[in-house]
C-alpha positions as CSV (number, residue, x, y, z in Angstrom):
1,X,2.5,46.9,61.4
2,X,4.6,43.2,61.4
3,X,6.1,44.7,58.3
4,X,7.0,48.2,60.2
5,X,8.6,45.5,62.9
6,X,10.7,43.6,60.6
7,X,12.0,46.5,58.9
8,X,13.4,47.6,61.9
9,X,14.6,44.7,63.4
10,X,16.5,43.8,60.2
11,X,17.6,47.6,60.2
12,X,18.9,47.5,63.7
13,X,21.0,43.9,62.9
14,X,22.1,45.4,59.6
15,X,24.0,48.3,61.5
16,X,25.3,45.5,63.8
17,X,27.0,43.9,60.6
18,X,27.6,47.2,59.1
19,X,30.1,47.6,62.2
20,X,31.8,44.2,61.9
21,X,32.5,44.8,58.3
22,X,34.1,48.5,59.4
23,X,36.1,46.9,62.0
24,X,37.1,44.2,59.9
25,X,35.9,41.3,61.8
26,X,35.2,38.2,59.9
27,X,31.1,37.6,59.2
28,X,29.6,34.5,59.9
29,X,26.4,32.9,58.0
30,X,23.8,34.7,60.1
31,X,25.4,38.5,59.2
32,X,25.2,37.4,55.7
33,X,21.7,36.2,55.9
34,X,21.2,39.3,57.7
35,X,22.8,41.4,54.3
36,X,20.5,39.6,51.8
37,X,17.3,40.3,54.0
38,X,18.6,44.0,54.1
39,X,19.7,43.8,50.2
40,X,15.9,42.4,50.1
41,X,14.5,45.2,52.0
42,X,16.1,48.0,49.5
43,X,15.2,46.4,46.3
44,X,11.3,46.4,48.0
45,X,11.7,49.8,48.9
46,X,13.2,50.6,45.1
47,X,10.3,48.5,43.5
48,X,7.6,49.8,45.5
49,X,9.2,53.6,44.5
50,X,9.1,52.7,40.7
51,X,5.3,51.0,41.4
52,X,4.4,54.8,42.9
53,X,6.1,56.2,39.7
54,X,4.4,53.9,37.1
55,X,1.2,54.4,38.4
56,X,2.2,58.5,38.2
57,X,2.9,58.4,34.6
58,X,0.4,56.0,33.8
59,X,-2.2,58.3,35.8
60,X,-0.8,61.4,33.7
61,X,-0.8,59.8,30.3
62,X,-4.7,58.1,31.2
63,X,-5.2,61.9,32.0
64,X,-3.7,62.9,28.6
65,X,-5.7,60.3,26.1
66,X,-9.0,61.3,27.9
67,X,-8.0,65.4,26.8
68,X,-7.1,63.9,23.3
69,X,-10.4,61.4,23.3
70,X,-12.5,64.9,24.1
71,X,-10.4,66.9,21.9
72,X,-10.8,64.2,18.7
73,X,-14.7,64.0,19.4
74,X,-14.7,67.7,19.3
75,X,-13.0,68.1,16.0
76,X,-15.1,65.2,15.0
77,X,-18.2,66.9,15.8
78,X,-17.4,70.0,14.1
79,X,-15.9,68.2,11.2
80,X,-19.5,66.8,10.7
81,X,-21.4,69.7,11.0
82,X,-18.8,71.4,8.6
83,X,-20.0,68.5,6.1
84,X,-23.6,68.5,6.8
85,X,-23.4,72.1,6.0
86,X,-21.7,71.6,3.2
87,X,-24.3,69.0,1.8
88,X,-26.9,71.1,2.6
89,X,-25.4,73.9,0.4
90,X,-24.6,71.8,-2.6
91,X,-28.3,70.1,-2.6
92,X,-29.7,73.6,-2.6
93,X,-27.7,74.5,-5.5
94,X,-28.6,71.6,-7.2
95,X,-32.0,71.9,-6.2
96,X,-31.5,75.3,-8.3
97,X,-30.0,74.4,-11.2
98,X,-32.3,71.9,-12.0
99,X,-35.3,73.9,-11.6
100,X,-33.6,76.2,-13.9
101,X,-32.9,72.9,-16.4
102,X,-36.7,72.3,-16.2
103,X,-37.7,76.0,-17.1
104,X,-35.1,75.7,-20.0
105,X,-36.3,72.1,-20.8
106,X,-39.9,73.5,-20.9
107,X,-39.2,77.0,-22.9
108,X,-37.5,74.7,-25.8
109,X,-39.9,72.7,-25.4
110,X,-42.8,75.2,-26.1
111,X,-40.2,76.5,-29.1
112,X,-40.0,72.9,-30.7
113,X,-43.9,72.8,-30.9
114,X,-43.9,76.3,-32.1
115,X,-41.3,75.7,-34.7
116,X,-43.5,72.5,-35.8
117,X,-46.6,74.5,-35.8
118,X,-44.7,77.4,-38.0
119,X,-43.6,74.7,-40.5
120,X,-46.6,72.5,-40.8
121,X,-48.5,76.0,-41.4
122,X,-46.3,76.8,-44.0
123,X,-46.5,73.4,-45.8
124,X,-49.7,74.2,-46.0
């Protein structure tokens, strides 16, 4: 409210000098003093403007990184079930071909014994 009162006060005496320097009259140190506290009271008004427009763009782009945190844990997410997936697939494989290894490993096997068991009966 004391601000609201000041603000016009200094308003209503910068008019008052506004005048002088329109008619041409010579300003003394108290319509000068009353220029800076009105030069003071528009660089407030600017600053608090760019305050409301920093916190607007730095609303928008906290708004913007939070979409784009989500958006980066979803691809993240899906990214890692694409790989789990993945790994699943390849151990099954695996899984596969060496069970089919061990069947081979085992059929030569047999084949070696037989082949030894052919030639040791026919050294005989």
């Amino acid at each position: 409210m004391v601000e609201s009162v000041v603000a016009s006060v200094v308003d209503k005496a910068l008019e008052a000098v506004l005048r002088k320097v329109g008619e041409g009259k010579k300003l003394s140190t108290e319509d000068l003093v009353v220029l800076v506290l009105g030069l003071f009271q528009e660089i407030r008004k600017d600053v608090t403007e760019t305050n409301k427009r920093i916190d607007a763009i730095n609303d928008s782009l906290s708004k913007r990184i939070d979409a784009l945190y989500e958006l980066m844990g979803k691809n993240y997410e899906a990214l890692n079930n694409r790989i789990n997936a993945l790994n699943d697939t390849l151990s099954r494989r695996i899984e596969e071909t060496n069970k089919r290894i061990d069947t081979l490993y085992d059929l030569l096997g047999k084949i070696y014994e037989a082949l030894i068991k052919q030639a040791t009966t026919q050294r005989q």
